[in-house]
C-alpha positions as CSV (number, residue, x, y, z in Angstrom):
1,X,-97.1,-15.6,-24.3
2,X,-99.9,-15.0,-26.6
3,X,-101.1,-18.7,-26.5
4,X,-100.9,-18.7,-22.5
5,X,-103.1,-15.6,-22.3
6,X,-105.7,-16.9,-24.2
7,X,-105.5,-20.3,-22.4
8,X,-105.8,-18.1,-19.1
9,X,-108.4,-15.9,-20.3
10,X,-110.4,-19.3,-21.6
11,X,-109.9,-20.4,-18.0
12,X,-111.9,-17.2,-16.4
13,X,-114.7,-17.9,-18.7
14,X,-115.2,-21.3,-17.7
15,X,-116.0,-19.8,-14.4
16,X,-117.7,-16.8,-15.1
17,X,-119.5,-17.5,-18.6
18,X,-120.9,-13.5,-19.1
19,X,-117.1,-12.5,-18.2
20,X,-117.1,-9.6,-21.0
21,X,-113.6,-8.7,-20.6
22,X,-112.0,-12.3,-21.5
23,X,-114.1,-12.1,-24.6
24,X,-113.2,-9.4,-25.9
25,X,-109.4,-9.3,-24.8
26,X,-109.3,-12.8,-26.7
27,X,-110.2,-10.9,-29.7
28,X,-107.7,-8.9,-28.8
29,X,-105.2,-11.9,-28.7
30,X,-106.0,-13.0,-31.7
31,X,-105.8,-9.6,-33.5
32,X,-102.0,-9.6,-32.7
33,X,-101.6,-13.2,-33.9
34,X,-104.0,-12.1,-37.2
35,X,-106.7,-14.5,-36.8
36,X,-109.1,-12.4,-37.9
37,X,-112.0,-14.6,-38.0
38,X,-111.7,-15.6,-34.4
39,X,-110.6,-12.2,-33.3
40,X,-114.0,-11.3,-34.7
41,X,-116.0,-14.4,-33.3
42,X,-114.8,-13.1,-29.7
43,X,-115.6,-9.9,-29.9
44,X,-119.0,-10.4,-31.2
45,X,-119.6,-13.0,-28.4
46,X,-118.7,-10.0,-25.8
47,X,-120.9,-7.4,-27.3
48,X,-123.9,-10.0,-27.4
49,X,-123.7,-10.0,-23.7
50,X,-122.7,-5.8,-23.5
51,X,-123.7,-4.1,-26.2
52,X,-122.0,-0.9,-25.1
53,X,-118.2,-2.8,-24.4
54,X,-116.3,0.1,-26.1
55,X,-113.1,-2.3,-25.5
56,X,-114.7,-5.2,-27.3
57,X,-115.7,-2.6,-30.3
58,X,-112.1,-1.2,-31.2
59,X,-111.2,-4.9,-30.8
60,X,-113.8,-5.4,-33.1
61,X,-113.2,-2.8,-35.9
62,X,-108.9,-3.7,-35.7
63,X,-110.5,-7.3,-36.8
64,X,-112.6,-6.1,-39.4
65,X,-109.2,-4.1,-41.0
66,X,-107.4,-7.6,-41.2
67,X,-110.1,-8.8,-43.7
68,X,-110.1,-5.4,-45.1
69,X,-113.3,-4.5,-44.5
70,X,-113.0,-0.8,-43.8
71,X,-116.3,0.2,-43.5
72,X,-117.5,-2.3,-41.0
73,X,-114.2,-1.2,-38.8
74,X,-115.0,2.7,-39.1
75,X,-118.4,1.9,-37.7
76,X,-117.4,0.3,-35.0
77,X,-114.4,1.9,-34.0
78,X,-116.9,5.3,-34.1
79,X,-119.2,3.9,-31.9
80,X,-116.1,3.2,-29.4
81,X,-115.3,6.4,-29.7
82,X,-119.0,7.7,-28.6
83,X,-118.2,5.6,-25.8
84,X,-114.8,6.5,-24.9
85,X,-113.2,8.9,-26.6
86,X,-109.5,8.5,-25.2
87,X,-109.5,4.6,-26.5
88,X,-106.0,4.9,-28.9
89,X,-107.0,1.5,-30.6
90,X,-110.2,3.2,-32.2
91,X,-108.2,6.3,-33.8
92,X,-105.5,3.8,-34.8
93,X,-108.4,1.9,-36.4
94,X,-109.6,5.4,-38.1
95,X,-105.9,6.5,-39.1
96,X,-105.5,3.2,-41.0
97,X,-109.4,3.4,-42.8
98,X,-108.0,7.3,-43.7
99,X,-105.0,6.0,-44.9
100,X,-106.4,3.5,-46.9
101,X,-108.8,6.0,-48.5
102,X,-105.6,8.0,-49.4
103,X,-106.8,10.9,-46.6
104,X,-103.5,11.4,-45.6
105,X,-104.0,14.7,-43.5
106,X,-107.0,12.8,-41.4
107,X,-105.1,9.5,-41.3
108,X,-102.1,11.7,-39.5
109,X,-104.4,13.2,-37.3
110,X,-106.2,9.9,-36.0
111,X,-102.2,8.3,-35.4
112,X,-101.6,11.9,-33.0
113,X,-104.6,11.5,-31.1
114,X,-103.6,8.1,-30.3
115,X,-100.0,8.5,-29.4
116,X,-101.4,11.9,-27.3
117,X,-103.2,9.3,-25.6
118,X,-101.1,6.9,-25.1
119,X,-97.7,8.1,-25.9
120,X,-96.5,4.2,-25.5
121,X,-98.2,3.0,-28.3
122,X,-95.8,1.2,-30.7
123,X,-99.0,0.5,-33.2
124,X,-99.7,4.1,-34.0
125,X,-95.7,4.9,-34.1
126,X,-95.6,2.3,-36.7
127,X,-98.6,3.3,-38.6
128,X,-97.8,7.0,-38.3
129,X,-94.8,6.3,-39.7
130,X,-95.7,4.4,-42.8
131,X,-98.0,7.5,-43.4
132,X,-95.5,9.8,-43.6
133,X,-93.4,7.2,-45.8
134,X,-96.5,7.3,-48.2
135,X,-96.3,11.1,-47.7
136,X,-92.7,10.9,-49.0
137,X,-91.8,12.5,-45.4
138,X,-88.9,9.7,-45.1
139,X,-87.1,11.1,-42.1
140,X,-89.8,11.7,-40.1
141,X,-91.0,8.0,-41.1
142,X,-87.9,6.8,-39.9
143,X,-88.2,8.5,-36.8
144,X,-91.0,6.6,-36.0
145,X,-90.1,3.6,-37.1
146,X,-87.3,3.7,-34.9
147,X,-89.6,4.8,-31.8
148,X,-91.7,1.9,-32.3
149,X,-88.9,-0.3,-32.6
150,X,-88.0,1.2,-29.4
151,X,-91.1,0.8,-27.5
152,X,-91.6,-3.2,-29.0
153,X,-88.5,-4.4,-29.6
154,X,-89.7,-7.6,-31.3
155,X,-92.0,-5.3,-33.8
156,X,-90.7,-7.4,-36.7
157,X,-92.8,-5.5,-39.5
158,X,-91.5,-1.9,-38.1
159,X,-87.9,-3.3,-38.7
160,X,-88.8,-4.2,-42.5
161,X,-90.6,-0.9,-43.6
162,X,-87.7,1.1,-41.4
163,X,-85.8,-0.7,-44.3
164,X,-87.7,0.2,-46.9
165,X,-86.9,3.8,-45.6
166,X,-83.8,3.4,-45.4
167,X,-83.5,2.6,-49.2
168,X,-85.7,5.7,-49.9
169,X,-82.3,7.5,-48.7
170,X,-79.6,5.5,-50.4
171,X,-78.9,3.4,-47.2
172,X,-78.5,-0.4,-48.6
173,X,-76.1,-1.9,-45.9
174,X,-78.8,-0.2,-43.1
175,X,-81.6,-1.6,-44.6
176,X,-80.1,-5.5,-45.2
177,X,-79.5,-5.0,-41.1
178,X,-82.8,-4.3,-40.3
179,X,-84.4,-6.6,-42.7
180,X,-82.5,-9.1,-41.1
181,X,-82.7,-8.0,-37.6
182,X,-86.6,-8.9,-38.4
183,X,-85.9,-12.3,-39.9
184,X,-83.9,-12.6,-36.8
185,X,-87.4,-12.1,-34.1
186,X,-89.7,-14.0,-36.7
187,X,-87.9,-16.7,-38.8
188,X,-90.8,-17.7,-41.1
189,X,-91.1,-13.8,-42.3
190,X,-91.5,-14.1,-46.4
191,X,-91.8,-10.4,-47.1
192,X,-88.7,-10.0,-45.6
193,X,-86.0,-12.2,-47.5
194,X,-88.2,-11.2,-50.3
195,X,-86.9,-7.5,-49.8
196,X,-83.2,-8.3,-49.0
197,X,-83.6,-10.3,-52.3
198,X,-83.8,-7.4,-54.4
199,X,-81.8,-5.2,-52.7
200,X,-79.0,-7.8,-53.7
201,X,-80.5,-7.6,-57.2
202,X,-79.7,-4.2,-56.7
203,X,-76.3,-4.5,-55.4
204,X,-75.7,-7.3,-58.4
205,X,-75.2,-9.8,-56.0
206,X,-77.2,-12.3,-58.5
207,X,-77.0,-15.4,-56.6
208,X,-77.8,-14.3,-53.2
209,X,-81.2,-12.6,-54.6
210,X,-81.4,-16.0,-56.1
211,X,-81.4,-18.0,-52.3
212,X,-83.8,-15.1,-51.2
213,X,-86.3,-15.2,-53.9
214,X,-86.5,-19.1,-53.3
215,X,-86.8,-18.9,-49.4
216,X,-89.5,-16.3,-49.6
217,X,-91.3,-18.5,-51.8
218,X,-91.0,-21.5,-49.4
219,X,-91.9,-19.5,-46.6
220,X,-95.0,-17.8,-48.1
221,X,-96.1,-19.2,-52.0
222,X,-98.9,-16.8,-52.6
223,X,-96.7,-14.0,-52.0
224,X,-96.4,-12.5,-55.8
225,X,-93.3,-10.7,-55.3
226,X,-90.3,-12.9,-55.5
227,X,-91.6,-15.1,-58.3
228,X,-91.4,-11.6,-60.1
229,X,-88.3,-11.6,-58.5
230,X,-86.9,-14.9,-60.2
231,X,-88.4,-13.5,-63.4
232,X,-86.3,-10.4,-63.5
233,X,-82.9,-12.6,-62.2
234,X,-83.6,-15.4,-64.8
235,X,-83.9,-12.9,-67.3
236,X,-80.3,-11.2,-66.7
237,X,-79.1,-15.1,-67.0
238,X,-80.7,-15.6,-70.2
239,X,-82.9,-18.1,-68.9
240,X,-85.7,-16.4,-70.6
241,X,-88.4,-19.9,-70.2
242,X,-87.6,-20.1,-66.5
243,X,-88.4,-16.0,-66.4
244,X,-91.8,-16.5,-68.1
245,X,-92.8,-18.6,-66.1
246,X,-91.9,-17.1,-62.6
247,X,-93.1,-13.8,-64.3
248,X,-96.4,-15.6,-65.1
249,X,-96.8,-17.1,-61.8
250,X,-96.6,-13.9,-60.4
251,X,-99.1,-12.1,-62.0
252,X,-101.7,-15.0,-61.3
253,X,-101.3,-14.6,-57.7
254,X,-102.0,-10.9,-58.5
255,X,-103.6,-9.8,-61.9
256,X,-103.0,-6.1,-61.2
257,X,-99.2,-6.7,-60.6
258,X,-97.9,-3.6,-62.5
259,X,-94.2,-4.5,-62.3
260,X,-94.3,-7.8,-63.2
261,X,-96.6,-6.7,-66.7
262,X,-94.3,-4.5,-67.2
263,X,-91.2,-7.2,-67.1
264,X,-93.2,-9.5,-68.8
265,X,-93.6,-6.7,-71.7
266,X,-90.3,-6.1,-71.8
267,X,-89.6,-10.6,-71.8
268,X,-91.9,-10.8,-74.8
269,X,-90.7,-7.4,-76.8
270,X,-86.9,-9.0,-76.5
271,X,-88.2,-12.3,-77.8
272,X,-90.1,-10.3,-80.2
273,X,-93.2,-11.3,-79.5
274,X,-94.4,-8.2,-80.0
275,X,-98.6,-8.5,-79.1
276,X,-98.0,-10.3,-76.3
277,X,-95.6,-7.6,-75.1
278,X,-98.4,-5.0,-76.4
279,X,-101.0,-6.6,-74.3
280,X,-98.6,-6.6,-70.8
281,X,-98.0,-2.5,-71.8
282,X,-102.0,-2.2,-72.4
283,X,-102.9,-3.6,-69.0
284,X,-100.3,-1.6,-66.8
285,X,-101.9,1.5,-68.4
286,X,-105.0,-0.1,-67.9
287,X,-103.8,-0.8,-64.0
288,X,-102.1,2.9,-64.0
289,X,-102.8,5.2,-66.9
290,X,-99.6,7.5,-65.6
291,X,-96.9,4.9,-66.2
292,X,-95.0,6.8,-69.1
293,X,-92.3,4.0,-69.7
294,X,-95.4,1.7,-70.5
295,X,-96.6,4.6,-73.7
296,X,-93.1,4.5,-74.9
297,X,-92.6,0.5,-75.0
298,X,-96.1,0.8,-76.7
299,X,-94.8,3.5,-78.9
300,X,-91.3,1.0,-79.5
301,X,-93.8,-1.5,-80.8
302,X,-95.6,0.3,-83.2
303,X,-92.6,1.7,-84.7
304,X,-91.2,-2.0,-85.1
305,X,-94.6,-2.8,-87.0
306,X,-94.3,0.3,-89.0
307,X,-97.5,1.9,-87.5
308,X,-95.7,5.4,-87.2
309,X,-98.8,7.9,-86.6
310,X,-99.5,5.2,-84.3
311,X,-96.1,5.7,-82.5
312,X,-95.9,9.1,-82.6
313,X,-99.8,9.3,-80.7
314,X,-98.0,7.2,-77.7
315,X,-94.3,9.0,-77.7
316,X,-96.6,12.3,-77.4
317,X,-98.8,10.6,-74.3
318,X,-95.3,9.2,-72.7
319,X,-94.0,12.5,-72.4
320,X,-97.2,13.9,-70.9
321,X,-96.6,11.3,-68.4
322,X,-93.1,13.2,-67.9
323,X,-91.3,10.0,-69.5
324,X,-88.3,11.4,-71.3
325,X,-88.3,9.9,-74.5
326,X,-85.2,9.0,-76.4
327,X,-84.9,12.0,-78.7
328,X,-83.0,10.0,-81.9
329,X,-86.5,7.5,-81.6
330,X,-89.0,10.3,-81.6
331,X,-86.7,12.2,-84.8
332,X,-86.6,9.1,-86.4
333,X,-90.6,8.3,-86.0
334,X,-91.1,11.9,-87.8
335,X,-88.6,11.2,-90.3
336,X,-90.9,8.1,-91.1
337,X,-94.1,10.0,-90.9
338,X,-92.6,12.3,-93.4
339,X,-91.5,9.8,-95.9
340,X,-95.1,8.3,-95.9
């Protein structure tokens, strides 16, 4: 339907060249289908013939959030709002730029106005939603969820994060349902089996994470997340090459991958390879200095290389992290300290 628009819209313009609206509701086309760079070219081409298109402007600025570039999209979107202050798509724009900036309160806020606007507006549903799931609200993200769901039925990525809620709560068989009720509407969806992957880690259903893992990968193989995922279900098989390597994979796609550092730590500490596991510890504190497990594994490896002061320094910066620390390794790394 998407494709037929635009072809429609391209129609009117061929007739009517200055037509604002088929410009910028192109770029609205094309922010559904995530083409961010055309969305964008559109939109531009309908504020170079009105300046003052408030339409074409929250087009605009939902663009500019697809490439991430939150301060070009809270310009615009303001300026839309100068215009027309009862455009939804402008304080969805601003509830995702608060979001992003950790502004949860404002974020919230933005997401109201627009459903008080526009109380059919699965977007902000969605997004409001995933705010209060960041909020740890996880009922009243699943509320919303659901009502975007039930305002856009084919709302794949409402279906996946309703299932990420529902594993907040304990609920595994809910969320498999819903993670495949959005494979179902979008076949090609990566994230998805990548998610029902390790929720059959979870359930130790090893060889159907296995299929998962792999599919994702087909589907989408710059997605980090299921090559971590391989790494983690080659390791319980003992196939510890195999898991370097997915692990490693993994972490190239994204650097700052805490999980799959801290797998990797734990790959290299069993194979004792003990600096390489140090330097995998170093960088999730480096990525996240409030990971406690990552000061005790450090503090595990010190004590295997009989640098006890050493060890005691990061059992003591673990538990300031809340980490509980296994009480017979911390009495045994003052017995040490004693003896020396």
């Amino acid at each position: 339907m998407i494709e037929r628009a635009i072809h429609e819209y391209t129609a009117a313009l061929e007739l009517n060249p200055n037509y604002v609206d088929a410009y910028s509701n192109i770029g609205d086309l094309y922010v559904e289908k995530e083409m961010a760079d055309e969305a964008i070219r559109y939109c531009q081409k309908a504020l170079e013939i009105n300046p003052q298109s408030a339409k074409a402007l929250s087009h605009l600025g939902a663009a500019y959030i697809l490439k991430s570039m939150f301060r070009e999209a809270e310009v615009v979107s303001r300026k839309a709002l100068e215009i027309d202050s009862n455009l939804e798509e402008s304080h969805n724009n601003l509830g995702i730029i608060y979001i992003n900036r950790k502004m949860f309160d404002q974020g919230i806020s933005e997401y109201t106005q627009a459903i008080e606007i526009n109380p059919d507006y699965a977007k902000a549903h969605h997004n409001l939603g995933r705010a209060y799931y960041l909020r740890g609200q996880i009922d009243k993200a699943i509320d919303e969820y659901r009502e975007a769901i039930r305002l856009k039925l084919d709302y794949y990525t409402a279906y996946s994060n309703l299932a990420t809620a529902y594993l907040e709560k304990g609920m595994a068989e809910e969320a498999i349902q819903e993670l495949k009720n959005a494979i179902q509407i979008k076949p090609d969806y990566g994230i998805a089996y990548n998610n029902l992957g390790y929720i059959y880690l979870n359930k130790k259903m090893i060889e159907e994470a296995e299929t998962a893992a792999h599919k994702a990968i087909t589907l989408n193989p710059e997605l980090p997340e299921p090559y971590n995922l391989l790494g983690i279900i080659f390791e319980l098989n003992n196939r510890d090459d195999e898991a370097q390597i997915e692990f490693n994979k993994a972490i190239q796609l994204k650097p700052d991958y805490l999980e799959a550092h801290l797998n990797f730590g734990h790959l290299h500490f069993k194979r004792n390879r003990l600096s390489d596991s140090a330097s995998h510890y170093k960088k999730v504190i480096e990525i996240d200095p409030h990971v406690g497990q990552a000061y005790n594994n450090l503090a595990a490896i010190f004590f295997y290389q009989k640098k006890y002061s050493l060890a005691l320094e990061y059992i003591k910066k673990a538990e300031l992290q809340g980490f509980n620390v296994h009480p017979e390794f911390k009495k045994k790394v003052l017995s040490l300290l004693k003896q020396d």
